[in-house]
C-alpha positions as CSV (number, residue, x, y, z in Angstrom):
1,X,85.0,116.6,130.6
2,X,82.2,116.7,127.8
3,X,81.5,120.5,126.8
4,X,77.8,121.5,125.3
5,X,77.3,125.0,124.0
6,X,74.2,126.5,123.8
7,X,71.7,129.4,123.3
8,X,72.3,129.7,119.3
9,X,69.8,130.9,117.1
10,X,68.4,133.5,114.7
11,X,68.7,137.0,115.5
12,X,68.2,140.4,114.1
13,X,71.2,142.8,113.6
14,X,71.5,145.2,116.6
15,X,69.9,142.4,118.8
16,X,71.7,140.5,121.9
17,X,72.5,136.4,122.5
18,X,73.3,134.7,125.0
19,X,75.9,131.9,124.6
20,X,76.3,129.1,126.9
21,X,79.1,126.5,127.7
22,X,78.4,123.6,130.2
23,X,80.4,121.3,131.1
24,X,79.8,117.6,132.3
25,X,81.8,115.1,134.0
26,X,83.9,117.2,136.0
27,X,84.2,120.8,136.8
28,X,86.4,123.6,135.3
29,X,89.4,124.3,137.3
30,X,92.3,126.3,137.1
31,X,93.3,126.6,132.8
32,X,90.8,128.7,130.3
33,X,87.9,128.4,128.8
34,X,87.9,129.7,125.2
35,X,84.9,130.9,123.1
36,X,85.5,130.8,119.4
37,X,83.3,131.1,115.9
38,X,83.8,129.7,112.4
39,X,82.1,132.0,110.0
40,X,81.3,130.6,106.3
41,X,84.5,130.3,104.1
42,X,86.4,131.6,107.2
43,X,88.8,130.2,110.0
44,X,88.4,129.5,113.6
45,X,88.6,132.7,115.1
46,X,89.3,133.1,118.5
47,X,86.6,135.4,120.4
48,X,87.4,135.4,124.6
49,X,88.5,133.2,127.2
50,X,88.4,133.3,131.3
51,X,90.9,131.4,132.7
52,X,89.9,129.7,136.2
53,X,92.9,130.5,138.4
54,X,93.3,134.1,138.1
55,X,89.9,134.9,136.8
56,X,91.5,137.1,134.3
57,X,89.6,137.8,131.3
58,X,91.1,137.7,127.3
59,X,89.2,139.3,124.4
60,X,89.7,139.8,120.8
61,X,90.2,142.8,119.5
62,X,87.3,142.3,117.1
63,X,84.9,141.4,120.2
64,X,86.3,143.1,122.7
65,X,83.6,145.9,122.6
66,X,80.5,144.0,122.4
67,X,80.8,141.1,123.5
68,X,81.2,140.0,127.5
69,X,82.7,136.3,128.4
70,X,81.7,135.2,132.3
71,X,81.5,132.0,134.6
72,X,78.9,130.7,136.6
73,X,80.5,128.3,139.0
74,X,76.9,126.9,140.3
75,X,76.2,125.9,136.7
76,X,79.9,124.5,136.1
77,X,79.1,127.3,133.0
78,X,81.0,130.0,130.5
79,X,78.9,132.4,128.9
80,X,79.4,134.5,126.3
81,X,77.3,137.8,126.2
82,X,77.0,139.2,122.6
83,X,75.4,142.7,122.3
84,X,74.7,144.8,118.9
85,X,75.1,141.9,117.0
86,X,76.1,142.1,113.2
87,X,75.5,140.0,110.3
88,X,79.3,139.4,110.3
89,X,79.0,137.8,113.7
90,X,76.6,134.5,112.0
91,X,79.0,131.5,112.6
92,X,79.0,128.4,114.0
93,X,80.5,129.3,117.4
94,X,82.3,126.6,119.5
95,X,83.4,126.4,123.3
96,X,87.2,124.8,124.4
97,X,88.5,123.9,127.7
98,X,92.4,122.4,127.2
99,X,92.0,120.2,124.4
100,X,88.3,119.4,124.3
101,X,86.1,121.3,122.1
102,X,82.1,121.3,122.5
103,X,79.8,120.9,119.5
104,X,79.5,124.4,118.0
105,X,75.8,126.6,117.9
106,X,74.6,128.4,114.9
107,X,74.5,132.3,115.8
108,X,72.5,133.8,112.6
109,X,72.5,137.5,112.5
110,X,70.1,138.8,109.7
111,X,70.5,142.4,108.3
């Protein structure tokens, strides 16, 4: 499985962004996918994750009230939603399924 996320940009504060993990080679099944960001100077910080099998849906606490992670099983996809975006929020933000991680996309958020 080869993962590509997507749908990065420049944004203003208060403005949405659509987020976009696709995978290629074979489909998700059954474990989680993971979205994650790596602000400047900062760690990898875990954001949400849907895991196949149960459908069940994980969020940060940070996250949890903005942002919305879904699937698109047509699209073999994970998206992550991000409403009312801040300028906290610019990071490079990445995509995992079990081990793999995809290239990250750069979500800037100007004030």
């Amino acid at each position: 499985v080869q993962l590509q996320a997507s749908g990065g940009g420049l944004v203003q504060a208060g403005a949405s962004r659509r987020l976009s993990c696709l995978a290629s080679g074979r489909a998700f099944n059954s474990y989680s996918v993971a979205w994650f960001r790596q602000g400047p100077e900062k760690e990898r910080e875990f954001l949400a994750a849907v895991r196949y099998g149960t459908s069940r849906l994980y969020y940060s606490d940070s996250v949890k009230d903005r942002f919305i992670i879904f699937r698109d099983n047509a699209q073999n996809s994970v998206t992550l939603q991000m409403n009312n975006l801040k300028p906290e929020d610019t990071a490079l933000y990445f995509c995992q399924y079990r081990t793999i991680w995809g290239r990250g996309t750069l979500v800037t958020v100007s004030s």
